[in-house]
Jmol script that loads the backbone (N, CA, C; Angstrom):
load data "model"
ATOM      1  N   UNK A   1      34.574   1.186  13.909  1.00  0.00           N
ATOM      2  CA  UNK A   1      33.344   0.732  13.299  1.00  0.00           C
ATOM      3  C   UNK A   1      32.214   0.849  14.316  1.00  0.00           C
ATOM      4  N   UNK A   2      30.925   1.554  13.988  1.00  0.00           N
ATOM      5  CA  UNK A   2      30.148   1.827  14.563  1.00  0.00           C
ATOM      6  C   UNK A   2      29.082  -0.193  15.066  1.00  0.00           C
ATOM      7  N   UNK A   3      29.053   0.267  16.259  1.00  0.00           N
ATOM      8  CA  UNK A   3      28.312  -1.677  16.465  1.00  0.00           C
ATOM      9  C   UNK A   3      26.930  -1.099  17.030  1.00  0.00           C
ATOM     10  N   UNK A   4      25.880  -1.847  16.754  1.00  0.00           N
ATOM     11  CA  UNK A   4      24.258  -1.521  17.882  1.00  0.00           C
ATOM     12  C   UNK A   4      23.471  -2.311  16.444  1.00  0.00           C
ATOM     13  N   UNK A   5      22.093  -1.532  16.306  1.00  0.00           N
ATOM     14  CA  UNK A   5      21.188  -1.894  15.992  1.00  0.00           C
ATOM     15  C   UNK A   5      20.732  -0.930  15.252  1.00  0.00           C
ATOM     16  N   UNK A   6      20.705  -0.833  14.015  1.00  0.00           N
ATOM     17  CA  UNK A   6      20.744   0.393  13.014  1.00  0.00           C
ATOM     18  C   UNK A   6      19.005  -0.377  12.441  1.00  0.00           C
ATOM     19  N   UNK A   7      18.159   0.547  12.519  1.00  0.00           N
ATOM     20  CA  UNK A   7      16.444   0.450  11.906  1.00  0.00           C
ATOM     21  C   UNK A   7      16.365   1.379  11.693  1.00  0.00           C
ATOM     22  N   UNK A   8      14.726   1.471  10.970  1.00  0.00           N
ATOM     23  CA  UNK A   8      13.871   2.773  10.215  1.00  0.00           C
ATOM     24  C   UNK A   8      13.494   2.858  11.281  1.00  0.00           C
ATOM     25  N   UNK A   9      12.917   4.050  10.894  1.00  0.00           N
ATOM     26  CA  UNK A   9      11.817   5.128  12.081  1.00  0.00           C
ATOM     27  C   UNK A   9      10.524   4.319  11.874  1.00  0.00           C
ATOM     28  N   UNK A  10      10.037   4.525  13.033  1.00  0.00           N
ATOM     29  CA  UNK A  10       8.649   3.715  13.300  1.00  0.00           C
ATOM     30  C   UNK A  10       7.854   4.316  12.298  1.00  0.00           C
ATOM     31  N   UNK A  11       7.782   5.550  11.695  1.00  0.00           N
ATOM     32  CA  UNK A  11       6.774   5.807  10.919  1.00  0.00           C
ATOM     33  C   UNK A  11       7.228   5.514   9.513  1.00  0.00           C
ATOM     34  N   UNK A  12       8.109   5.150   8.617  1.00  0.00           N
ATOM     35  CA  UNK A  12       8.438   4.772   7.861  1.00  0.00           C
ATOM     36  C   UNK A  12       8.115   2.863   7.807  1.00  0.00           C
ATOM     37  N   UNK A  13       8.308   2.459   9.058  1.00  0.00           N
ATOM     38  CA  UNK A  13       7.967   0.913   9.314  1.00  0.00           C
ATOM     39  C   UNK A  13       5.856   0.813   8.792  1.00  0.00           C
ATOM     40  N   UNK A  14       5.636   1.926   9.546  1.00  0.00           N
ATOM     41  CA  UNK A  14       4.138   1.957   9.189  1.00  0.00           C
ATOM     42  C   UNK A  14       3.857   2.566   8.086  1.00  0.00           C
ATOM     43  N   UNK A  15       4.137   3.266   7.470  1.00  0.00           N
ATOM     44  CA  UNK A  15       3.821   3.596   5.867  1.00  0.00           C
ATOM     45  C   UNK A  15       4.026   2.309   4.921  1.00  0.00           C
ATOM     46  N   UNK A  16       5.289   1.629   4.992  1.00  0.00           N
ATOM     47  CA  UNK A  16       5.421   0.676   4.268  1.00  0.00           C
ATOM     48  C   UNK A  16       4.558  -0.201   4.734  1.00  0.00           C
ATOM     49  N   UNK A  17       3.744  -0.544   5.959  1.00  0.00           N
ATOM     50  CA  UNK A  17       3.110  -1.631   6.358  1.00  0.00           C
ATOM     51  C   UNK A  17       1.675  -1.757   5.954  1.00  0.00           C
ATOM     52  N   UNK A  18       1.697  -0.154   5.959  1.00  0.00           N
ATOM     53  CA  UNK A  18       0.187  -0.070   5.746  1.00  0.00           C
ATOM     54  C   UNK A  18       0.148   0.157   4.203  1.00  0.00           C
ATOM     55  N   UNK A  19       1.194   0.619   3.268  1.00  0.00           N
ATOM     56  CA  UNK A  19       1.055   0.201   2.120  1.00  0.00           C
ATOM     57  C   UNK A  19       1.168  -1.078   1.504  1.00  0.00           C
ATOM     58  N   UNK A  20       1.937  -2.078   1.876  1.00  0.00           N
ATOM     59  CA  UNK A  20       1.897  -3.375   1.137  1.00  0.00           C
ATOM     60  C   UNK A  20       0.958  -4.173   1.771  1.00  0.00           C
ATOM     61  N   UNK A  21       0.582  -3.809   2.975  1.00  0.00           N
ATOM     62  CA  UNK A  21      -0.959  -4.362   3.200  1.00  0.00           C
ATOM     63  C   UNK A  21      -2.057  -4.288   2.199  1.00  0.00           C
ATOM     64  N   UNK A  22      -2.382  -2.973   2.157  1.00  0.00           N
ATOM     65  CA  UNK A  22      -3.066  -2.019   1.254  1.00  0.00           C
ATOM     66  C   UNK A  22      -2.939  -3.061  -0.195  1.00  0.00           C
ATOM     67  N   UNK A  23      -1.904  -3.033  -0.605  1.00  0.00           N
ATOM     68  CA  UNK A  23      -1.717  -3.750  -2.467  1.00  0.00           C
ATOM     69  C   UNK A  23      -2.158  -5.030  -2.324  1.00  0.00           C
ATOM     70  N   UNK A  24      -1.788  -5.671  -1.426  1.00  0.00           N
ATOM     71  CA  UNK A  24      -2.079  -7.708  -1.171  1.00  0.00           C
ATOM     72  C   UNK A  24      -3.713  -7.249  -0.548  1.00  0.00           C
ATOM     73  N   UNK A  25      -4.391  -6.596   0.018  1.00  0.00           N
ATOM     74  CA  UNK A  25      -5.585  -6.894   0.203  1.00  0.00           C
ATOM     75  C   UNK A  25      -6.723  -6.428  -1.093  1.00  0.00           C
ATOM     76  N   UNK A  26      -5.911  -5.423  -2.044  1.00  0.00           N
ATOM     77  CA  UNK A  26      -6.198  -4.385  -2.876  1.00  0.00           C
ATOM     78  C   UNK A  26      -6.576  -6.044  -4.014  1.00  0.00           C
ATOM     79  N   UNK A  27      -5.208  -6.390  -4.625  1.00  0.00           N
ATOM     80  CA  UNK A  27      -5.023  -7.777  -5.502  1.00  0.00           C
ATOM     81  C   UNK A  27      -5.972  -8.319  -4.959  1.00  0.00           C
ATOM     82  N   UNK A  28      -5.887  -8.778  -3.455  1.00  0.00           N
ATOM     83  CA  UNK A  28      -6.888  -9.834  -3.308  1.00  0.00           C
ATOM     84  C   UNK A  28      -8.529  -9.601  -3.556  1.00  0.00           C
ATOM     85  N   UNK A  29      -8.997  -8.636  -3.686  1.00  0.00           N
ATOM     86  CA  UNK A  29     -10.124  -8.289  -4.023  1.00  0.00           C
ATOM     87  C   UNK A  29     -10.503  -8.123  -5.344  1.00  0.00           C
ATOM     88  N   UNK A  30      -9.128  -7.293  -6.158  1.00  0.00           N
ATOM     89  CA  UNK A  30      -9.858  -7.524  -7.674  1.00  0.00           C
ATOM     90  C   UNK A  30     -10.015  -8.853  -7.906  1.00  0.00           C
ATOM     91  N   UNK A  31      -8.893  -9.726  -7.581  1.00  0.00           N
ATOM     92  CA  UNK A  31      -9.509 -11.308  -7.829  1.00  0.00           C
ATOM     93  C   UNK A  31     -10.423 -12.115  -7.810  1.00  0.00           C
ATOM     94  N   UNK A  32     -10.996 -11.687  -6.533  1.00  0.00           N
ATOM     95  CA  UNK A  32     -12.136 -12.137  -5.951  1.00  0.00           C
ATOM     96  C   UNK A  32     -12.836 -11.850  -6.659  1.00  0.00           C
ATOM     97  N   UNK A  33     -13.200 -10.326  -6.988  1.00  0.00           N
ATOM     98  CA  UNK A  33     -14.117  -9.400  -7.536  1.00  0.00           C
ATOM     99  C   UNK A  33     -14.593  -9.572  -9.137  1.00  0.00           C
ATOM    100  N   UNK A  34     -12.960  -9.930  -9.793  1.00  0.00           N
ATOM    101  CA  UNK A  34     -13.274 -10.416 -10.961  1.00  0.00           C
ATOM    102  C   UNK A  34     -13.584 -12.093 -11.439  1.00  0.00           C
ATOM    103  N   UNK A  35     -13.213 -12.572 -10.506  1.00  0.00           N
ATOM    104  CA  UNK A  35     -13.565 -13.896 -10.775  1.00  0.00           C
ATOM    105  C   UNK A  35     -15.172 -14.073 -10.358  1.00  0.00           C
ATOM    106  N   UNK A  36     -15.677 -13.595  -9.759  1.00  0.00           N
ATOM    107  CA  UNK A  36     -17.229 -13.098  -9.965  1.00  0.00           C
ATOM    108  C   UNK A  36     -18.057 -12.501 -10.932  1.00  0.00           C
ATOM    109  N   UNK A  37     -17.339 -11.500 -11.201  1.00  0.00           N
ATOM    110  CA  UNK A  37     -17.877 -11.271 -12.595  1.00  0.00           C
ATOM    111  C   UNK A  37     -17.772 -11.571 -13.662  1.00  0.00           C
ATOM    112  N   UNK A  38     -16.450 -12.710 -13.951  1.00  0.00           N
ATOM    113  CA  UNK A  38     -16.262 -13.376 -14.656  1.00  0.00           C
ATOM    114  C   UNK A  38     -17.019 -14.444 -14.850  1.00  0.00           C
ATOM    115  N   UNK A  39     -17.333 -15.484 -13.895  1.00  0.00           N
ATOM    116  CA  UNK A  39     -18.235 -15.988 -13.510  1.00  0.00           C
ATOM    117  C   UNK A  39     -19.852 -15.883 -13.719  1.00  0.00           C
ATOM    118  N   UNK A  40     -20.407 -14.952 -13.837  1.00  0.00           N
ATOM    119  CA  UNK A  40     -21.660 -14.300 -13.552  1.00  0.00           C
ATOM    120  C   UNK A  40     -21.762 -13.807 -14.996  1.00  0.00           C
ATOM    121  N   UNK A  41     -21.020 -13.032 -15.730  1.00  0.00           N
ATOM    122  CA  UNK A  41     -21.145 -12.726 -16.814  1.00  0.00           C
ATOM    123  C   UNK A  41     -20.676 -13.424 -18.240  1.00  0.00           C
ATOM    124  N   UNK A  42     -19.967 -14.295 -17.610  1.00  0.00           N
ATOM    125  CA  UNK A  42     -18.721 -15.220 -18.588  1.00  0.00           C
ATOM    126  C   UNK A  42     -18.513 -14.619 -19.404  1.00  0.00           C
ATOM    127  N   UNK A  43     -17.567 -13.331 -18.955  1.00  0.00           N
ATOM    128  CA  UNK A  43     -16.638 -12.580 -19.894  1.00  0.00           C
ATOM    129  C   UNK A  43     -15.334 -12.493 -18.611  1.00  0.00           C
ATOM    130  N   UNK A  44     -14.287 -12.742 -19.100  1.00  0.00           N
ATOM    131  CA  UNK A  44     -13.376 -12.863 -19.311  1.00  0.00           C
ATOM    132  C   UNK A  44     -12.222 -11.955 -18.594  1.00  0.00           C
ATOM    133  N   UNK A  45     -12.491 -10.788 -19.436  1.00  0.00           N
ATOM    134  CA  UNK A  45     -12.376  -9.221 -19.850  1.00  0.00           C
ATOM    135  C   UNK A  45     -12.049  -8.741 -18.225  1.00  0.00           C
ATOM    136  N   UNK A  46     -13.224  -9.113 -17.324  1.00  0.00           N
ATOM    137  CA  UNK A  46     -12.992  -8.832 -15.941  1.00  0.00           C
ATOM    138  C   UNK A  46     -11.292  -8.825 -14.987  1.00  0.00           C
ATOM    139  N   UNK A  47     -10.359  -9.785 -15.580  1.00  0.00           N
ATOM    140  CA  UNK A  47      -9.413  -9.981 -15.063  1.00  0.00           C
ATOM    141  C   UNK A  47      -8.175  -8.963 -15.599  1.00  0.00           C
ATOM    142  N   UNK A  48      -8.631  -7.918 -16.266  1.00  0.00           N
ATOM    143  CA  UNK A  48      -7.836  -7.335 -16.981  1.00  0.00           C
ATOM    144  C   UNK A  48      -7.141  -6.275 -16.464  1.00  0.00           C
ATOM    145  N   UNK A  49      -7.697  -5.796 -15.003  1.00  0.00           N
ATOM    146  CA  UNK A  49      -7.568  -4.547 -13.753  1.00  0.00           C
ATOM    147  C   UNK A  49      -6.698  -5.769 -12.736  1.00  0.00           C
ATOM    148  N   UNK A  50      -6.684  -6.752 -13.085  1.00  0.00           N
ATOM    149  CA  UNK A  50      -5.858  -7.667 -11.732  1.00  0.00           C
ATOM    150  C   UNK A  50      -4.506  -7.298 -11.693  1.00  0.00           C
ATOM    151  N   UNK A  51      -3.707  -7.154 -12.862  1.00  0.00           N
ATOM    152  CA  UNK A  51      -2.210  -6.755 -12.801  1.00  0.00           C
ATOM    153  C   UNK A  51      -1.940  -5.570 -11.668  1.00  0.00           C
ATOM    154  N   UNK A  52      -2.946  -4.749 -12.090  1.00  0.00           N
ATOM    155  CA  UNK A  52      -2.963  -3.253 -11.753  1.00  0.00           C
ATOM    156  C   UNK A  52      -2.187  -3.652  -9.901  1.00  0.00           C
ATOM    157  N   UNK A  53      -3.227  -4.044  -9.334  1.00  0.00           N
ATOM    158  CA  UNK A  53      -2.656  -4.870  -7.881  1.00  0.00           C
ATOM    159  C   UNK A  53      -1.493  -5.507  -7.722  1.00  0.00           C
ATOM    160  N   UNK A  54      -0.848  -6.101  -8.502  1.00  0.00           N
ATOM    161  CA  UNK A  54       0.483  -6.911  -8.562  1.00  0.00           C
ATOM    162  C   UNK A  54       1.362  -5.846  -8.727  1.00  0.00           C
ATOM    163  N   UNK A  55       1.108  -4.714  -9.707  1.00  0.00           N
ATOM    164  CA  UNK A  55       2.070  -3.670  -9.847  1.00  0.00           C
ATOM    165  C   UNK A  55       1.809  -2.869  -8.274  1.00  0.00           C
ATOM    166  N   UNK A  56       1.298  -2.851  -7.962  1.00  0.00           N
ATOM    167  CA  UNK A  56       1.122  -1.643  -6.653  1.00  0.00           C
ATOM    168  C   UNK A  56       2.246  -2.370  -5.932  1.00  0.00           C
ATOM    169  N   UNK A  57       2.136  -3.741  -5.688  1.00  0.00           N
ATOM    170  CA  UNK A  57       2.642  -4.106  -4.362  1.00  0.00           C
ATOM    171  C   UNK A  57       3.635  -4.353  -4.968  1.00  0.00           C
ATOM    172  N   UNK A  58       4.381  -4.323  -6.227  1.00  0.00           N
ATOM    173  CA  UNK A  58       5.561  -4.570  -7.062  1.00  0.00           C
ATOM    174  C   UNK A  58       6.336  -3.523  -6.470  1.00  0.00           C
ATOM    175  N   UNK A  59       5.632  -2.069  -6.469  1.00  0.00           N
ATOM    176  CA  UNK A  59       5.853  -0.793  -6.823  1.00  0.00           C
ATOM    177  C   UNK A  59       6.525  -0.596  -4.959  1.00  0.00           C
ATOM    178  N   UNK A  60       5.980  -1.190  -4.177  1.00  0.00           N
ATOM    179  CA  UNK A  60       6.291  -1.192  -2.781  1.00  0.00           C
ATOM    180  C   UNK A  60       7.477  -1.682  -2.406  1.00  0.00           C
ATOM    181  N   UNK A  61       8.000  -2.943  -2.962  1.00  0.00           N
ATOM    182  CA  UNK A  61       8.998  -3.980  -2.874  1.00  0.00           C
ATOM    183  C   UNK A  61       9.776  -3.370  -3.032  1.00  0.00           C
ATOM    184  N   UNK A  62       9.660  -3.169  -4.498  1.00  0.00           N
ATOM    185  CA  UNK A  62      11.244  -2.532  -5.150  1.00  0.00           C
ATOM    186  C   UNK A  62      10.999  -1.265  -4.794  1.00  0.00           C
ATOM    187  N   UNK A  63      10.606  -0.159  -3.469  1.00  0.00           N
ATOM    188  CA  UNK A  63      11.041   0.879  -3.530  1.00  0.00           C
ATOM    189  C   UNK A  63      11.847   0.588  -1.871  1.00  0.00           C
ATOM    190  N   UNK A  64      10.923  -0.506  -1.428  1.00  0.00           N
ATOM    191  CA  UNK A  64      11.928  -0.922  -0.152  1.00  0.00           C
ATOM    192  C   UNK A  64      13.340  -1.485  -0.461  1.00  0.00           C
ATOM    193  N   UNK A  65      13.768  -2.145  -1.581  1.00  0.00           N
ATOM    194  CA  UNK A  65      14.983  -2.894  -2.113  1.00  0.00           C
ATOM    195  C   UNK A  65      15.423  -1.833  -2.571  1.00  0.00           C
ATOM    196  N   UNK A  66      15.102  -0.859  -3.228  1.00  0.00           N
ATOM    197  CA  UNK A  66      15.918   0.466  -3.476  1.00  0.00           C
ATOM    198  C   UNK A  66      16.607   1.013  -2.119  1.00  0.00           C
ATOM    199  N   UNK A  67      15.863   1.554  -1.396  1.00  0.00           N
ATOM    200  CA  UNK A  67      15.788   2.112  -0.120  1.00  0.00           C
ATOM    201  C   UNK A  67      17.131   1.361   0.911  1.00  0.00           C
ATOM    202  N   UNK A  68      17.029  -0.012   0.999  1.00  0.00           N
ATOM    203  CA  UNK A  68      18.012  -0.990   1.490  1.00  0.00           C
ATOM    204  C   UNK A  68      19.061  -0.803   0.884  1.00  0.00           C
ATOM    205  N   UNK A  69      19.387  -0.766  -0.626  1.00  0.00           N
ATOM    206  CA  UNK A  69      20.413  -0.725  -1.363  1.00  0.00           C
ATOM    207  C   UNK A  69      21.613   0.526  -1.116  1.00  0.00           C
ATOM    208  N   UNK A  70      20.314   1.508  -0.873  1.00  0.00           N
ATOM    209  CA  UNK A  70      21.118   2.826  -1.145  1.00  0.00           C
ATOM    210  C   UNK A  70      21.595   3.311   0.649  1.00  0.00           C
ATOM    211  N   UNK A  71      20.917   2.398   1.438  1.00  0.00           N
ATOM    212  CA  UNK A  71      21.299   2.813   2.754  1.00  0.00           C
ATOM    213  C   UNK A  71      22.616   1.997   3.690  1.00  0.00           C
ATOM    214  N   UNK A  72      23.538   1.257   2.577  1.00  0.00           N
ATOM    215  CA  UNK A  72      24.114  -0.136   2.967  1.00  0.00           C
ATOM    216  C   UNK A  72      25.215   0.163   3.344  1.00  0.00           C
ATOM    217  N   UNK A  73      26.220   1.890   3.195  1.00  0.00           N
ATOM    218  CA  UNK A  73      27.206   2.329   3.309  1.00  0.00           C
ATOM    219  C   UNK A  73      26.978   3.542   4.588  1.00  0.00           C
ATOM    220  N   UNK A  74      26.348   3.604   4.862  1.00  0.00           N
ATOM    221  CA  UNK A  74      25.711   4.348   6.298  1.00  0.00           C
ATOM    222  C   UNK A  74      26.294   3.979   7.711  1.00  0.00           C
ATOM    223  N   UNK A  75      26.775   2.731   7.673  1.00  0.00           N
ATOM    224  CA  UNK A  75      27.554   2.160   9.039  1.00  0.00           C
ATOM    225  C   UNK A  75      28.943   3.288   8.627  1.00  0.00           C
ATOM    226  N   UNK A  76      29.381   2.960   7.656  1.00  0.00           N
ATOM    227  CA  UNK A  76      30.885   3.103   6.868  1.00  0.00           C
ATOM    228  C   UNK A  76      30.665   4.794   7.067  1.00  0.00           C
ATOM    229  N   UNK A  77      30.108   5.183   6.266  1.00  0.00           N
ATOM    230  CA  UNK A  77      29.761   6.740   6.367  1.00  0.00           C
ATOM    231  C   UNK A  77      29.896   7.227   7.852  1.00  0.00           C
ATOM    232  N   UNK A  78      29.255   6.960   8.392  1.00  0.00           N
ATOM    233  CA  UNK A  78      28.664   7.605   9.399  1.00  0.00           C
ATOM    234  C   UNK A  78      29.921   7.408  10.296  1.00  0.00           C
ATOM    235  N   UNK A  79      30.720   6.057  10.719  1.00  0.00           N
ATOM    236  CA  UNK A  79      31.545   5.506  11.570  1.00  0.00           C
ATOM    237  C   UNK A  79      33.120   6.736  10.744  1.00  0.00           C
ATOM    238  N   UNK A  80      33.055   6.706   9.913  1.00  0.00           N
ATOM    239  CA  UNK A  80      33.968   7.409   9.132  1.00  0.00           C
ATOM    240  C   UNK A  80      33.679   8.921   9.879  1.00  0.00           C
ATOM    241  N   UNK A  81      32.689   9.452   9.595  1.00  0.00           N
ATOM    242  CA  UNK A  81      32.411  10.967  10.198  1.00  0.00           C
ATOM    243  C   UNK A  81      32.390  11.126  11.786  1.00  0.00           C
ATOM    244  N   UNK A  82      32.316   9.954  12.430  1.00  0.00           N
ATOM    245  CA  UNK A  82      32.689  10.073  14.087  1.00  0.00           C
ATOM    246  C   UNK A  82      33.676   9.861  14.313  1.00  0.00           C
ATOM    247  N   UNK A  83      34.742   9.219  13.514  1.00  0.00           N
ATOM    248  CA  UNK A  83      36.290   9.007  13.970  1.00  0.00           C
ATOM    249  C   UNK A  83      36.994  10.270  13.625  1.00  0.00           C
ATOM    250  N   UNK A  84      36.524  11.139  12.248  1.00  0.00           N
ATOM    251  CA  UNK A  84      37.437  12.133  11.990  1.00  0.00           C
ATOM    252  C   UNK A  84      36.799  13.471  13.084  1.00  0.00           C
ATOM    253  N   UNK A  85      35.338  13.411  13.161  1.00  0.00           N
ATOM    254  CA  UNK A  85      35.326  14.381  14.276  1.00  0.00           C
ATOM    255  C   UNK A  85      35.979  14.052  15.786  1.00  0.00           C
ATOM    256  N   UNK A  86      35.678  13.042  15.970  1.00  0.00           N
ATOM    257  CA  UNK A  86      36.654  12.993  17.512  1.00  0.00           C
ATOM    258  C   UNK A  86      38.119  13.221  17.243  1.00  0.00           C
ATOM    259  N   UNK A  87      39.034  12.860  15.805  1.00  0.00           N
ATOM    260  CA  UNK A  87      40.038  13.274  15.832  1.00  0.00           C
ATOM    261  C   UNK A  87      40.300  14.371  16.299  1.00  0.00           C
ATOM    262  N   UNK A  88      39.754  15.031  15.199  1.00  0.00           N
ATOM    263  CA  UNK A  88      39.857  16.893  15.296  1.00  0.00           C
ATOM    264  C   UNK A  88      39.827  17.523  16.472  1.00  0.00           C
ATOM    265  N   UNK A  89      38.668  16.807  17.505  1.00  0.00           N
ATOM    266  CA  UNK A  89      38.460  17.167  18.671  1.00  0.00           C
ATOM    267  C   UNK A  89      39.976  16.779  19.537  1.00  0.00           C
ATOM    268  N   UNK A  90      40.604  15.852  19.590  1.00  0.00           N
ATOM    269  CA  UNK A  90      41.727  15.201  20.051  1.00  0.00           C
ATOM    270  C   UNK A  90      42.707  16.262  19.935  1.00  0.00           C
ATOM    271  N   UNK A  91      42.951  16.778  18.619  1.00  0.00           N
ATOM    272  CA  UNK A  91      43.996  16.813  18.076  1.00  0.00           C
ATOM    273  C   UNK A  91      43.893  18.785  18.390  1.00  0.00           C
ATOM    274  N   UNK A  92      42.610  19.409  18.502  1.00  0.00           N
ATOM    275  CA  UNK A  92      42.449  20.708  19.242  1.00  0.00           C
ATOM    276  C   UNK A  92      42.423  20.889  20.593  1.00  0.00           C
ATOM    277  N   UNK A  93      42.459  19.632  21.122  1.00  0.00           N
ATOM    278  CA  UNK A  93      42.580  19.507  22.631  1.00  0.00           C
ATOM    279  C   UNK A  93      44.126  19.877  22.981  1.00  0.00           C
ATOM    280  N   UNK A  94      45.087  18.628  22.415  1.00  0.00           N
ATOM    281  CA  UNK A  94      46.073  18.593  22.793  1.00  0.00           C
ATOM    282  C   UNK A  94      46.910  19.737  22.378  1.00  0.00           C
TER     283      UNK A  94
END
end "model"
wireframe off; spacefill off
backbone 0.3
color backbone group
């Protein structure tokens, strides 16, 4: 069994960072934005683009929980493909 410290690549750490940043500051502004014009115009109607933000950063989550899901057999995999190559290697040695 493979043992250490298995992470993403730094640039994958920053895409996701700078995207779910991006959606929570994105939300936080239509909110703002519409509760002003809601406010100011007393219509309503304004809050109707707010989801739109909740889905972005929805859309981020669950592609990181995908991503986690599908990467969970990678110790197993991988520890599996270094034992049978060093076999082989062993076993063409001797």
């Amino acid at each position: 069994m493979l043992e250490g410290r298995f992470t993403l690549f730094a640039s994958s750490k920053a895409f996701m960072t700078i995207w779910l940043g991006a959606a929570l500051l994105i939300t936080a502004y239509s909110v703002f934005l519409s509760g002003v014009v809601a406010i100011v115009n007393r219509d309503w109607r304004a809050f109707a683009f707010v989801p739109i933000g909740f889905a972005f950063f929805g859309v981020g989550v669950a592609f990181v929980r995908l991503c986690w899901g599908l990467s969970r057999s990678d110790v197993d995999v991988l520890s599996h493909r270094i034992r049978s190559a060093l076999s082989s290697v062993n076993s063409a040695a001797t």
